[in-house]
C-alpha positions as MATLAB code, in Angstrom:
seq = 'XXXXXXXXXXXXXXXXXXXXXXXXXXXXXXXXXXXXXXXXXXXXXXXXXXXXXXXXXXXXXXXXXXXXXXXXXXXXXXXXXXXXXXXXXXXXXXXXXXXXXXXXXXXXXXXXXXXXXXXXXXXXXXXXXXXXXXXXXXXXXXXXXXXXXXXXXXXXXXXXXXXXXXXXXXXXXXXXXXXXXXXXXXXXXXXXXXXXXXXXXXXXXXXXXXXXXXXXXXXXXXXXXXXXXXXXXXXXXXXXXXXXXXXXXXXXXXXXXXXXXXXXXXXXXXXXXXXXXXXXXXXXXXXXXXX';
ca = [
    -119.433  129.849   84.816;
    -116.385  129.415   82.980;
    -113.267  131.433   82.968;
    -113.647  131.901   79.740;
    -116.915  133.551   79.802;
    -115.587  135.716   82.716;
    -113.368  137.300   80.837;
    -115.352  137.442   78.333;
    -117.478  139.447   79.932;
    -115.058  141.540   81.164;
    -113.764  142.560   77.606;
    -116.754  143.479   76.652;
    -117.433  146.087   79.418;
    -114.169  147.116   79.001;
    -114.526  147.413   75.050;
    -118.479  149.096   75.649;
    -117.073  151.796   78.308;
    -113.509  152.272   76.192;
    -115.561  153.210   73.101;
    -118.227  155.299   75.350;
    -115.331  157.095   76.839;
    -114.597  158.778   73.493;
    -117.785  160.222   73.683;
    -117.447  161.099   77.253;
    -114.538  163.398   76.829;
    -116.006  165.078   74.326;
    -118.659  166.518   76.673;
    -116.212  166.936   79.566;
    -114.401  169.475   77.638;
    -117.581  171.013   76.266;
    -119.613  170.906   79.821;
    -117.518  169.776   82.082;
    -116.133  166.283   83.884;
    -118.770  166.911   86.769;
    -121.233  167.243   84.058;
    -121.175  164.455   82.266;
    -120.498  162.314   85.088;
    -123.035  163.115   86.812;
    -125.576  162.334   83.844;
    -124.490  159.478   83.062;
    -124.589  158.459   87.070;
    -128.154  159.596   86.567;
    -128.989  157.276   83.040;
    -127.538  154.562   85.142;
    -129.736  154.894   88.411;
    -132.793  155.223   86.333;
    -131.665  152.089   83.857;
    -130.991  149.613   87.518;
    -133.518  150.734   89.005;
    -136.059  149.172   85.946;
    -133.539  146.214   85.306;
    -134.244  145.373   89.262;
    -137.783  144.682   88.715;
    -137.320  142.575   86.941;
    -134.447  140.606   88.371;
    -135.493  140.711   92.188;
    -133.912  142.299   95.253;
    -131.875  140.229   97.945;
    -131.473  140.594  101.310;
    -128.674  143.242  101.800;
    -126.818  142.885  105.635;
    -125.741  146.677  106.811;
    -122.399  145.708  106.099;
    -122.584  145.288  102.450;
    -125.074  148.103  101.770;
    -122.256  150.287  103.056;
    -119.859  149.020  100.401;
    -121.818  148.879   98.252;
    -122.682  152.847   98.849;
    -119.475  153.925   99.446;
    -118.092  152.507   96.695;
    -119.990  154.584   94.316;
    -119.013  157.371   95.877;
    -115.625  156.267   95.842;
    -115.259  154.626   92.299;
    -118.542  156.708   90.034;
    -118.670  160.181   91.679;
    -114.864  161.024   92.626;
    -112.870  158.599   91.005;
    -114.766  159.386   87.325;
    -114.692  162.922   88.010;
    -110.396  162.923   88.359;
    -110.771  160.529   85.361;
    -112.806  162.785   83.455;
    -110.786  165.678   84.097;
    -107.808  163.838   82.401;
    -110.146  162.753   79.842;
    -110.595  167.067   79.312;
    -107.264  167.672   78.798;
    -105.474  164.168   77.789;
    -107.906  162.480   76.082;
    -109.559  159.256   76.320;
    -106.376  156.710   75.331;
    -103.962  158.503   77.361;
    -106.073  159.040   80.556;
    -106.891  155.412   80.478;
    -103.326  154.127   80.240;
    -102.796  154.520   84.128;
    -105.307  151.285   84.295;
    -102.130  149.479   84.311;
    -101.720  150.291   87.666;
    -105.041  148.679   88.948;
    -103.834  145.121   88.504;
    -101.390  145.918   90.596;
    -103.564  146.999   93.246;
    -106.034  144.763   93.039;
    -103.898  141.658   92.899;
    -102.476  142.966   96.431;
    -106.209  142.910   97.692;
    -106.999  139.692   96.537;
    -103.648  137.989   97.382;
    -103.963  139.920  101.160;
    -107.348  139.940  101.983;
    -109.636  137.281   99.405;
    -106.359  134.534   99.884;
    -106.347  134.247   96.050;
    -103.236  133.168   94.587;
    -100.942  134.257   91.921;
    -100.350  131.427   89.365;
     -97.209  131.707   87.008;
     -99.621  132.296   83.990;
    -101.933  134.749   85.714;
     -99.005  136.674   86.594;
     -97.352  136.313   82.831;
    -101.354  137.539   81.737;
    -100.496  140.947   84.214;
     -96.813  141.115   82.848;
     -97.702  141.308   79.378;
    -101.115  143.455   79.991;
     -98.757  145.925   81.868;
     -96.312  145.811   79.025;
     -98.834  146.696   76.459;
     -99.755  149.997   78.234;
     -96.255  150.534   78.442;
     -95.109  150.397   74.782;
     -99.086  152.700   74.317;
     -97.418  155.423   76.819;
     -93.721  155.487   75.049;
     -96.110  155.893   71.927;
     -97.437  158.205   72.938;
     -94.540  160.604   74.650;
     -93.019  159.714   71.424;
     -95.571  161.666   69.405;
     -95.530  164.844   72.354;
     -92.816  165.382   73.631;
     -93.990  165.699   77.422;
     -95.576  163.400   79.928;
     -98.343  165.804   80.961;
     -97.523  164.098   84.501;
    -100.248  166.682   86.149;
    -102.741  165.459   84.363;
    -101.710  162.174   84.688;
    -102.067  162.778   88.519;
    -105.894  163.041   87.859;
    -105.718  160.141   85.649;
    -103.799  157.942   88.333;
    -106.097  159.055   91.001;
    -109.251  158.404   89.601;
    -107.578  154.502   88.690;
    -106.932  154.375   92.328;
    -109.827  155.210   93.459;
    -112.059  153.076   91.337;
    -109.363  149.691   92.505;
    -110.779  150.893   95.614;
    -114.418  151.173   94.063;
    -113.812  147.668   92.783;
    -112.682  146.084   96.264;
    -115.178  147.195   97.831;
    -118.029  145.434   95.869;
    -116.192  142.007   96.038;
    -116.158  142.581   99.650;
    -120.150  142.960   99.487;
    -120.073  140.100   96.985;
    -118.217  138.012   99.585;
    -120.636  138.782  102.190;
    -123.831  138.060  100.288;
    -123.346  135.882   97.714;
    -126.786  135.638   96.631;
    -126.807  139.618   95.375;
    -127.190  140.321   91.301;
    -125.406  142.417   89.319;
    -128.068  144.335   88.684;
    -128.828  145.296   92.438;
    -125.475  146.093   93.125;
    -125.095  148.203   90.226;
    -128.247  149.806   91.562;
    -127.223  150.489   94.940;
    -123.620  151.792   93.641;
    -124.989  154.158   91.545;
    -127.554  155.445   93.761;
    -124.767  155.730   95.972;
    -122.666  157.722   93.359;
    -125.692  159.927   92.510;
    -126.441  161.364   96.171;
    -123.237  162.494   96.474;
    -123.159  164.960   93.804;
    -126.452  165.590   95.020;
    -124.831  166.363   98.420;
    -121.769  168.097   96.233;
    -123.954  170.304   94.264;
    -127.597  169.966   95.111;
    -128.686  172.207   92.047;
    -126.329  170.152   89.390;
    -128.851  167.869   88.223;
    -131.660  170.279   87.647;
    -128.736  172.183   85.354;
    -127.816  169.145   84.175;
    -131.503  168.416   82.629;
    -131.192  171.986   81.549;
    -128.332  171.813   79.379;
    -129.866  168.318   78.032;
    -133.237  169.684   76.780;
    -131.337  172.264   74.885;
    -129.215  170.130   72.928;
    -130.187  169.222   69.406;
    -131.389  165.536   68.657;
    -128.178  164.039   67.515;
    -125.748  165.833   70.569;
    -128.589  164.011   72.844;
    -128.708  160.715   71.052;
    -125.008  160.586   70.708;
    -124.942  161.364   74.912;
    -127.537  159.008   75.926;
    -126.169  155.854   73.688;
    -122.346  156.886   75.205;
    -124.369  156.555   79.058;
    -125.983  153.580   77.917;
    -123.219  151.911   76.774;
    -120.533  152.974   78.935;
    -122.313  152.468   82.258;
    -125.641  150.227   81.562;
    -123.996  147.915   79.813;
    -120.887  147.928   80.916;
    -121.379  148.149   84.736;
    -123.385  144.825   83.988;
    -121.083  142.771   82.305;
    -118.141  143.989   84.505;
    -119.830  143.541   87.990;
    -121.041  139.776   86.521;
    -117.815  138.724   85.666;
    -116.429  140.498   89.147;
    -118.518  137.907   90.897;
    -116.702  135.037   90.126;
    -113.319  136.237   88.865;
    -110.003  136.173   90.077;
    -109.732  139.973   90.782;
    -106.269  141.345   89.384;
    -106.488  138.996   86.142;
    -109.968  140.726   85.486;
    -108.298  144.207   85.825;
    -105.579  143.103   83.548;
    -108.905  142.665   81.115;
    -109.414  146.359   81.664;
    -106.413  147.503   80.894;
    -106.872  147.214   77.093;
    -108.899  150.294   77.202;
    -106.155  152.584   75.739;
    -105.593  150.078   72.421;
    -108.837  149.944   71.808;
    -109.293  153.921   72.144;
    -106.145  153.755   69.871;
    -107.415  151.520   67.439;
    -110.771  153.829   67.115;
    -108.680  156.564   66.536;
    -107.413  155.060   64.119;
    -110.431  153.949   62.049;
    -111.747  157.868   62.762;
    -108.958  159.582   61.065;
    -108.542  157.066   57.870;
    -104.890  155.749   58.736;
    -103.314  152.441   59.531;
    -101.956  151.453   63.128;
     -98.355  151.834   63.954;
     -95.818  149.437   64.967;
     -96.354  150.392   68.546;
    -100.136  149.591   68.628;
     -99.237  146.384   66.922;
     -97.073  145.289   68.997;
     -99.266  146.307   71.607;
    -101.827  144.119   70.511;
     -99.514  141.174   70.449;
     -99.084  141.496   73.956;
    -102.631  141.393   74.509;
    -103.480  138.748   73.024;
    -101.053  136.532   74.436;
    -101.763  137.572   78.099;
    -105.423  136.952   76.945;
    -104.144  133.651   75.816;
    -102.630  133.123   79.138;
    -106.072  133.945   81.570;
    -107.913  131.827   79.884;
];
């Protein structure tokens, strides 16, 4: 596969789970961040789970199946629940400018413990991916006042702990090559899904509760927002994972925020700013520069 279809790939599920995440912090302020996590962790398992008849099931050593597990437990139940917390109280765009940190991380992984290197463009590609968030976060202190840094805490955490998420299923990648996407995504989620069963063994059934009672468009609007933001974008992101050099697809990720931004913008009738402009210039270029 080519790089170019990598990362691809990898802007997609970012661009699926950046517009789904509008939707998701809608709910987490009207439910709540365990809430809506944990239903779309439920939309997923079911979704896999069909998708995996149809693609097949590999052998899975011990070894793998245990990243693979803990890593949704890691990366979908905790680490989306800190994220969706922010998401309650920041919003979408500002929570998800803290995924300028996961390059970081996840370049150290890959340079330490996969031997990947760090070429001079794939580190200009992190430079100027970190740089956009940057000039999105004076933006947006510019327009508050504050830095909300507690709820940038929750933000921050649940970044780290989906880097963590994320190293973990190369690691299972690395040890069985021959797994899908789909699989993976399977055994993650299920992974994800009995811990909140564990955490709150009556949540789903209230979950399902509070679903049945919504009116057709609040449930259309929720299910399309799981669809897209975990279906669809586990998929692509997990594909591309498989064969990418792992802090340049993070940089990918990172674009979350601008896109939020851009949405915003189309939403409330009113043209970008120089910041998001030149935000978007940055982008591209560091784009330019992974592929």
């Amino acid at each position: 596969m080519s790089s170019s279809s990598v990362y691809l790939m990898a802007l997609g599920a970012n661009l699926f789970f950046s517009t789904a995440s509008l939707v998701f912090s809608m709910y987490a302020k009207k439910f709540s961040p365990f809430w809506i996590n944990q239903f779309k962790v439920l939309i997923a398992v079911i979704l896999f789970g069909l998708a995996t008849l149809f693609t097949g099931w590999a052998s899975v050593s011990v070894t793998a199946l245990s990243f693979l597990v803990l890593s949704g437990t890691l990366g979908l139940c905790i680490g989306d629940l800190f994220l969706f917390k922010a998401y309650a109280t920041l919003g979408a765009g500002r929570s998800l400018v803290l995924f300028s940190f996961q390059p970081i991380l996840l370049g150290l992984y890959g340079w330490l413990i996969l031997g990947q290197s760090f070429s001079p463009s794939q580190a200009g590609a992190v430079f100027c991916m970190i740089a956009c968030l940057g000039v999105f976060l004076l933006e947006r202190n510019k327009m508050t006042g504050r830095w909300d840094l507690h709820s940038f805490f929750w933000a921050f955490a649940g970044i780290l702990l989906d880097a963590i998420g994320v190293m973990l299923t190369r690691s299972a990648y690395e040890l069985t090559p021959d797994l899908d996407s789909m699989q993976v995504n399977f055994i993650r989620c299920a992974g994800a899904l009995i811990a909140f069963f564990v955490w709150k063994p009556k949540g789903i059934s209230q979950v399902l509760k509070d679903f049945g009672a919504m009116v057709l468009k609040e449930k259309s609007l929720v299910l399309i927002a799981c669809i897209c933001g975990t279906f669809v974008s586990l998929s692509l992101y997990l594909a591309a994972l498989k064969y990418a050099h792992v802090a340049s697809l993070t940089a990918v990720a990172i674009t979350g925020p601008v896109w939020v931004s851009l949405l915003e913008c189309l939403w409330e009738k009113r043209w970008p700013n120089q910041y998001l402009i030149l935000a978007f210039l940055f982008f591209i270029y560091g784009f330019y520069l992974m592929t």
